[in-house]
Each structure stands twice: as C-alpha cells, then as structure tokens.
C-alpha positions in Angstrom: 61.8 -18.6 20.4 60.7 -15.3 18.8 57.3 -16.3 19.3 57.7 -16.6 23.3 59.5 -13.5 23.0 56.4 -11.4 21.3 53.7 -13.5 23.3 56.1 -12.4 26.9 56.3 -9.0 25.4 52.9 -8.7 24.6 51.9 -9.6 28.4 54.5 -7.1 29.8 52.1 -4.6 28.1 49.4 -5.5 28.7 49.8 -5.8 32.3 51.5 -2.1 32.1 48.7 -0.9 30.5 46.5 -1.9 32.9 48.3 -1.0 35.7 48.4 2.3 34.4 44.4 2.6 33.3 43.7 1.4 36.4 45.9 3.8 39.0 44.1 6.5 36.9 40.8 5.3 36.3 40.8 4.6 40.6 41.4 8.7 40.9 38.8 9.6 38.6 35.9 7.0 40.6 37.3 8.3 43.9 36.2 11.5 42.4 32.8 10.3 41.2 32.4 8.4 44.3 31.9 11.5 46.1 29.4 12.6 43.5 25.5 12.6 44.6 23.8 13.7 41.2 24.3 12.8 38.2 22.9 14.3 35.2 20.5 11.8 32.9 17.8 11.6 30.2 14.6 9.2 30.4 13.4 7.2 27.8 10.7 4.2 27.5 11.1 1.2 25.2 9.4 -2.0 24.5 10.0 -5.6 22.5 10.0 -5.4 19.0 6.7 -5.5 18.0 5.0 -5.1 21.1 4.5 -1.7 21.4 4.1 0.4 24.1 2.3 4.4 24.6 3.2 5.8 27.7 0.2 7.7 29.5 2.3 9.2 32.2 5.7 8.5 33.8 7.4 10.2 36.7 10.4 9.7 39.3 10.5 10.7 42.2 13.5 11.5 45.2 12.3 9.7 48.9 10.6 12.9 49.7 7.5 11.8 47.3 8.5 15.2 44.7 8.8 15.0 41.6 12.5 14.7 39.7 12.1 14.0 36.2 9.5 12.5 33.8 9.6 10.0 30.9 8.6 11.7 27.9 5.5 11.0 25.1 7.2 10.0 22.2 5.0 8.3 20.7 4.5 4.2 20.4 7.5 2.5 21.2 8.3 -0.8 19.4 11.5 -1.0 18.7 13.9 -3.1 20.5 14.4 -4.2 24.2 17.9 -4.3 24.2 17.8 -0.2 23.0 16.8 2.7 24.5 14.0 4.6 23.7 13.0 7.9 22.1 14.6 10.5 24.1 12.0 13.7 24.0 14.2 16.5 25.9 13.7 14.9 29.3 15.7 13.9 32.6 17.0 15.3 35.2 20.4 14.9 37.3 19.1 13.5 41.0 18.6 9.9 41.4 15.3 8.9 41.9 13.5 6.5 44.4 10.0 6.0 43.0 8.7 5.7 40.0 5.1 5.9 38.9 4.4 4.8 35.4 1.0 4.6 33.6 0.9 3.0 29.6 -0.8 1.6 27.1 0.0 -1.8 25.8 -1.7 -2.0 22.0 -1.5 -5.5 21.4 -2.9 -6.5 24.7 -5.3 -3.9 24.5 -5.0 -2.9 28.7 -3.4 -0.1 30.3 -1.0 -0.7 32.9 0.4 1.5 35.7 3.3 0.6 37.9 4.0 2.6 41.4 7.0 1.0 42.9 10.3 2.2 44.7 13.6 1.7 43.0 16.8 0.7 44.3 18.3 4.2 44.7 21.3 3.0 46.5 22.3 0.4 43.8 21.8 3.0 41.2 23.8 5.9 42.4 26.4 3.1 43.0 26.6 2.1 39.3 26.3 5.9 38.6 29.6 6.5 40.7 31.6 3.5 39.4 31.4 4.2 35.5 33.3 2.5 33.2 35.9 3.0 30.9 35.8 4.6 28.3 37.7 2.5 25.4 38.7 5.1 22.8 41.6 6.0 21.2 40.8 9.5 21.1 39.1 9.7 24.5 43.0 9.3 25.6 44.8 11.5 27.9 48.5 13.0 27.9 49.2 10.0 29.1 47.4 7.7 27.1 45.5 6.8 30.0 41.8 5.7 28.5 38.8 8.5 30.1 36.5 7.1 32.7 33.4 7.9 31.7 29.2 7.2 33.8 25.8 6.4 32.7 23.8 9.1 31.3 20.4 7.5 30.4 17.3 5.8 32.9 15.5 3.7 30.4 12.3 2.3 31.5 11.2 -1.0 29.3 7.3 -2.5 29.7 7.0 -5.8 27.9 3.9 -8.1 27.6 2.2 -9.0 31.0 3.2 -5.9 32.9 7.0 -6.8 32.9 8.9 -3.3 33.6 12.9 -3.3 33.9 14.9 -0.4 34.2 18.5 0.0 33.2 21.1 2.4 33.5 22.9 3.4 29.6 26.1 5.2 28.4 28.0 4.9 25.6 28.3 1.3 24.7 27.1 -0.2 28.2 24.2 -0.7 29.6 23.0 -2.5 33.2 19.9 -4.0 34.8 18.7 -2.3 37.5 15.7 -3.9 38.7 13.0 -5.5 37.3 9.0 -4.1 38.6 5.6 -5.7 37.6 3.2 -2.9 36.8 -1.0 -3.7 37.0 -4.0 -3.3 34.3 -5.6 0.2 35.2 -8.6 1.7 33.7 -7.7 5.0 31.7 -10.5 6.8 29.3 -9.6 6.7 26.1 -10.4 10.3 25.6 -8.4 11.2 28.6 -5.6 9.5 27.2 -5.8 11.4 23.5 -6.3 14.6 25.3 -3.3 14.2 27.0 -1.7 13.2 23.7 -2.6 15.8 21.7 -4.7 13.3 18.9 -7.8 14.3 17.3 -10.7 11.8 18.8 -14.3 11.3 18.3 -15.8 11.3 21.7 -18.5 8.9 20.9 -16.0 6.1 19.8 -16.3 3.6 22.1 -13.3 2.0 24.6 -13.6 -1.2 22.7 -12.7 0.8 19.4 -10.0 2.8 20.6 -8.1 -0.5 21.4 -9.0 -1.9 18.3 -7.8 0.2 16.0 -4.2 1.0 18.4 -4.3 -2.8 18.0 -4.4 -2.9 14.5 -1.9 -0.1 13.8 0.6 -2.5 16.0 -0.5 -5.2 13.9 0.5 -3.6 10.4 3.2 -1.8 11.7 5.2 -4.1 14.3 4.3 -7.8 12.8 4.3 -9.2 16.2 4.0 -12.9 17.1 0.8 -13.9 18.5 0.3 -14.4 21.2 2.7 -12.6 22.7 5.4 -15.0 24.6 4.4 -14.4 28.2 7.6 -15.2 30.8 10.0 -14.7 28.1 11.6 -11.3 29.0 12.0 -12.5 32.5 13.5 -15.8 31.1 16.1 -13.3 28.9 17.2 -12.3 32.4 18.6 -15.7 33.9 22.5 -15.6 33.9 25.2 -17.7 33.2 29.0 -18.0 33.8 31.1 -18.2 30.7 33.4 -16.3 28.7 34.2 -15.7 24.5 37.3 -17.6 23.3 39.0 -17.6 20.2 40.6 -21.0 18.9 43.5 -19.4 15.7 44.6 -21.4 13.5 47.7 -19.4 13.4 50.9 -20.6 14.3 51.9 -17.5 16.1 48.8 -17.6 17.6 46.2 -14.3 17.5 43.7 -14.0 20.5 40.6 -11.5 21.5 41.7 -8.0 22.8 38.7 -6.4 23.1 34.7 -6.6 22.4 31.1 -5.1 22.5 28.9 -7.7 24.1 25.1 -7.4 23.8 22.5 -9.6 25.8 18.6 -10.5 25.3 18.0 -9.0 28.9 19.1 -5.5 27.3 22.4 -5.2 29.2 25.7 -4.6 27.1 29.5 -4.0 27.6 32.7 -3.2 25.9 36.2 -4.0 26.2 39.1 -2.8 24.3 42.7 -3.4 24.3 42.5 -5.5 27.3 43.3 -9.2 26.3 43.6 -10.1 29.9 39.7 -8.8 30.8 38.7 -10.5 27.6 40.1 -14.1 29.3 37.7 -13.3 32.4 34.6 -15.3 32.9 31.4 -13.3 33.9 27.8 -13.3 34.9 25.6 -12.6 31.9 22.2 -13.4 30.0 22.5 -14.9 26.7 24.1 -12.7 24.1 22.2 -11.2 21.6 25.0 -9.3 19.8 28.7 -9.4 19.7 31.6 -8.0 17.9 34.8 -9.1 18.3 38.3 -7.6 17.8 41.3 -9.4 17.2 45.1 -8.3 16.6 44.3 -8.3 12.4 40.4 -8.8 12.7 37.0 -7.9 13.4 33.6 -9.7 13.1 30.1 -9.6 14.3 27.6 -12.4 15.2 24.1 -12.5 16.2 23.0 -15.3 18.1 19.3 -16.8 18.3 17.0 -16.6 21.4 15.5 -20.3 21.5 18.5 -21.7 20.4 20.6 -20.1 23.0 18.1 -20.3 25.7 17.8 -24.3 25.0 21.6 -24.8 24.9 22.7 -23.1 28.1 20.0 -25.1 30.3 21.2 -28.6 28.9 24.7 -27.5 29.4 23.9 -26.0 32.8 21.9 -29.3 33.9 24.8 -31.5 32.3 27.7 -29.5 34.2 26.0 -27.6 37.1 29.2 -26.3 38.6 31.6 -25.2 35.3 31.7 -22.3 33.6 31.6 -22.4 30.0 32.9 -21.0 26.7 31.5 -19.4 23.7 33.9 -20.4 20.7 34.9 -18.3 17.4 36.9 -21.0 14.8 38.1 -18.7 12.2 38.9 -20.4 8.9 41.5 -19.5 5.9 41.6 -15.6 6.1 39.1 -15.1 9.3 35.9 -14.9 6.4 34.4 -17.8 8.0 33.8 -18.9 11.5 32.7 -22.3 13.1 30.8 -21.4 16.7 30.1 -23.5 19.5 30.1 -24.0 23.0 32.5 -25.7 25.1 32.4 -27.6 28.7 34.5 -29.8 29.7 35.9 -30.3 26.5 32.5 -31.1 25.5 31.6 -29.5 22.0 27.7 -28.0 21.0 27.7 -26.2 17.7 25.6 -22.9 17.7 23.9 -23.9 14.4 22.0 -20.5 14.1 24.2 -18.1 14.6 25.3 -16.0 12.2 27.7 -14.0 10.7 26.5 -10.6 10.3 30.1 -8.7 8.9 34.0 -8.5 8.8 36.7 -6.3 8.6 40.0 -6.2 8.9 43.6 -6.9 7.4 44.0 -8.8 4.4 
C-alpha cells in the first residue's frame, strides 16, 4: 500500500510539474514566436577521420546578400555528431542560401555546394526552443528556462554529403541534408587564401597528396571511405528507452541526453512521463541515463544497430520498439536489448562507458 501511495504521489508531481513548465515555457515561445532573428555562430565539421578544409562558405538572406560566413579553422576531422571549430563567426538573421566551397583530403576533390535552405523550417525550430533542464537555470518559481539554438553547423562527409543542423546546449536537429559537386580550385589559390607557405611549382597532384597523407597519419580513416553511410545514419525509427528494475518498489527513467549517428541529440530531465514517449529518431550513438538513485552511459555500435533495427523493422513493420537497460545487483552492470512484441534481441556491442550514483 505504501508503495501505490509514493508511485500515485510521484504522478501527482509529475503531472504538476509539467503543467507548470509547460503554462510557462508556452509564454516564453509565444514570445520567441514573434522573434525574426536570432543570434548564431557557424561552424563546419566532418566524420572522424575524413577530414574536411573549407575554401569558402557563405549564407545568404532571399535577397542574394551576404549574412554570415563559416569560418577557416583549419581541417576538420573530428566527429559528425559535434560541432565544429567555432572561429568568431555568425551572425543573427536566418539565412536562405548557402554557398559552400571545400576540400575533401582523403578523396583528394574539391567540392562546392550552392543550394537554398529551408528558411522557414529553421526560423521555426529557432522560435520553438527547448527547455532548458537545469536546476540552476530555475526561476522564482522553479519553472525550468526555455532556452533556442545558437549554432548553424554545416557537416560535408564523403561523396559530397552536406547536412546542416541547428545546436544549443545539449540538443541538436537536422535541418536538411544538400549534395555539393567536385569543382576545380588551384591549389595555390586555395593556400593563398589560407594563409600557408606554398611552392608554386608543386604540382595539383602533389598538393593532394601530401593533404592526403597528413589525413592518413593524423585521422586513421577506413579505406575506402563508406560511401551512403551518412545518409543511411539518417533513416529513423519509432521506439523509446525503458528501464526493466529489479527493485521491488520499482525505480524508472526521469530524464536523459540522447545522441544519434545522424548528429541530432536531446535531453530530458525530471520528466518521467516524456521519458515513457516513443519518438522518431536515427540510431543512438550516445546515451546517458538518469534514474531516481542512478546514472549510466552507453555507447552503442553503428553496424550493429543499423543491422538490428532493419530485421526488427522488416519482422514487425507497424510497432514501435524498445531499447532496454537491465540493471543488475547495485545498477554496476546492465544487460541491453531490444524489445518488440515481447520479442528479445540482445545489443551484444554496446557498452558501458560509466556510472554514478547512490550507493
């Protein structure tokens, strides 16, 4: 009986809660809603390994004038599901073209895209926000703050693949994805621009070469590179995280920071009844979960989720499914797997990267 009194109690909250983040957090979008500009930095990225020199990059409004540019930061190589190098630039209207010119050192090309963007679906994420989930981000009345994107990342993977999200602190959404074309730049062109030292008489050839080879030593990149798999990170799926206690007064998920391969991310805290919610996304990359005593975070591997969601999907075209966290004695180990239709597939490579929490 006590336990149906704290799990009733524990709703009642939460539902308060809610109700009361959500009457407030509707004033502050009206507010934003009405907003036009926004203030944002630029930055490029690239796969891990496959680095990336932009050349050039602008935006532009619809009247063709420039807005804001991507800044020369050097060779990006990082990550695609980060931003970039920021290098002092942005601007605060939202743009409608972009024009985008870069090398690609392990494919040895130069590519250039010159493409509209969706302005409309942008300045729409840009005036919706999200929530903030912070303690000390709390008002008076310990309404959570509402808070927007503040970052236009353009990525540029292998074969002229360019998406561009929207990022802010802890989230991050697709906003379209472009295909840019090989271009011809000269190579001494390109490190005037730069800045770099160059011997003139070095031929186009050996310019690539040797970008090529400092991608090589520095990036260790699969070769070839995976052609179609950034726009095979983008496909989505409908399913949720669970957590399956072994506690007798049971223990459940309250809030998270979700990370996908297709470089979008989210967070959620304090808000069991969001965390229940099944949603569109790409396979995760990265998650951390929090729990009433606990904490953990997993990393989850690309093939292995990419393979699993298709035979599932085929298997059970119509049903949503569930990613599962089994903790054992003391929440130091977990048992993962998915689950549809009380069907059971274990996630045999993902791992357990950390814990934290209440002993």
């Amino acid at each position: 009986m006590k336990f149906l009194k704290k799990i009733i109690t524990i709703t009642v909250f939460s539902i308060l809660t809610l109700s009361s983040c959500q009457d407030y957090n509707n004033n502050i979008t009206t507010a934003m809603t009405n907003k036009k500009e926004f203030s944002y930095a630029t930055t490029a990225s690239a796969p891990k390994g496959y680095g990336i020199e932009v050349y050039y990059g602008l935006f532009m409004d619809e009247n063709g004038e420039v807005i804001a540019a991507i800044p020369r930061s050097g060779v990006e190589y990082k990550s695609w599901q980060y931003d970039g190098s920021e290098g002092a630039q942005g601007g605060h209207i939202v743009p409608s073209h972009i024009e985008y010119v870069y090398l690609s050192l392990i494919e040895k090309k130069f590519y250039k895209v010159d493409a509209d963007l969706p302005r409309d679906k942008m300045l729409k994420y840009f005036q919706e926000g999200y929530t903030l989930w912070q303690e000390r981000e709390r008002d008076e009345q310990g309404n959570y703050a509402h808070s927007t994107y503040n970052k236009i990342t353009v990525g540029a993977a292998p074969g002229g693949v360019i998406v561009v999200w929207l990022s802010g602190k802890f989230n991050r959404v697709e906003i379209c994805r472009l295909q840019a074309e090989e271009v011809f730049v000269d190579k001494n062109k390109f490190s005037e621009r730069m800045g770099y030292n160059y011997d003139p008489k070095e031929t186009q050839e050996a310019f690539f070469d040797y970008n090529y080879d400092y991608m090589i030593f520095n990036g260790k990149p699969k070769l070839p590179p995976p052609y179609g798999l950034w726009d095979k990170y983008r496909k989505r799926y409908k399913y949720r995280y669970v957590l399956d206690s072994y506690k007798e007064e049971g223990d459940y998920l309250k809030g998270m920071h979700s990370r996908h391969y297709n470089g979008e991310a989210f967070w959620l805290d304090d808000s069991p009844e969001l965390c229940k919610e099944y949603r569109e996304m790409a396979i995760p990359y990265h998650l951390r979960i929090f729990t009433l005593q606990y904490g953990a975070r997993f990393e989850f591997d690309d093939t292995e989720m990419m393979t699993l969601f298709e035979k599932i999907s085929k298997k059970y075209p119509e049903e949503p499914f569930e990613i599962v966290f089994k903790p054992k004695f003391m929440y130091r180990t977990y048992d993962v797997f998915v689950r549809c239709k009380g069907e059971e597939f274990p996630l045999e490579k993902c791992s357990l990267k950390s814990i934290w929490g209440k002993d």
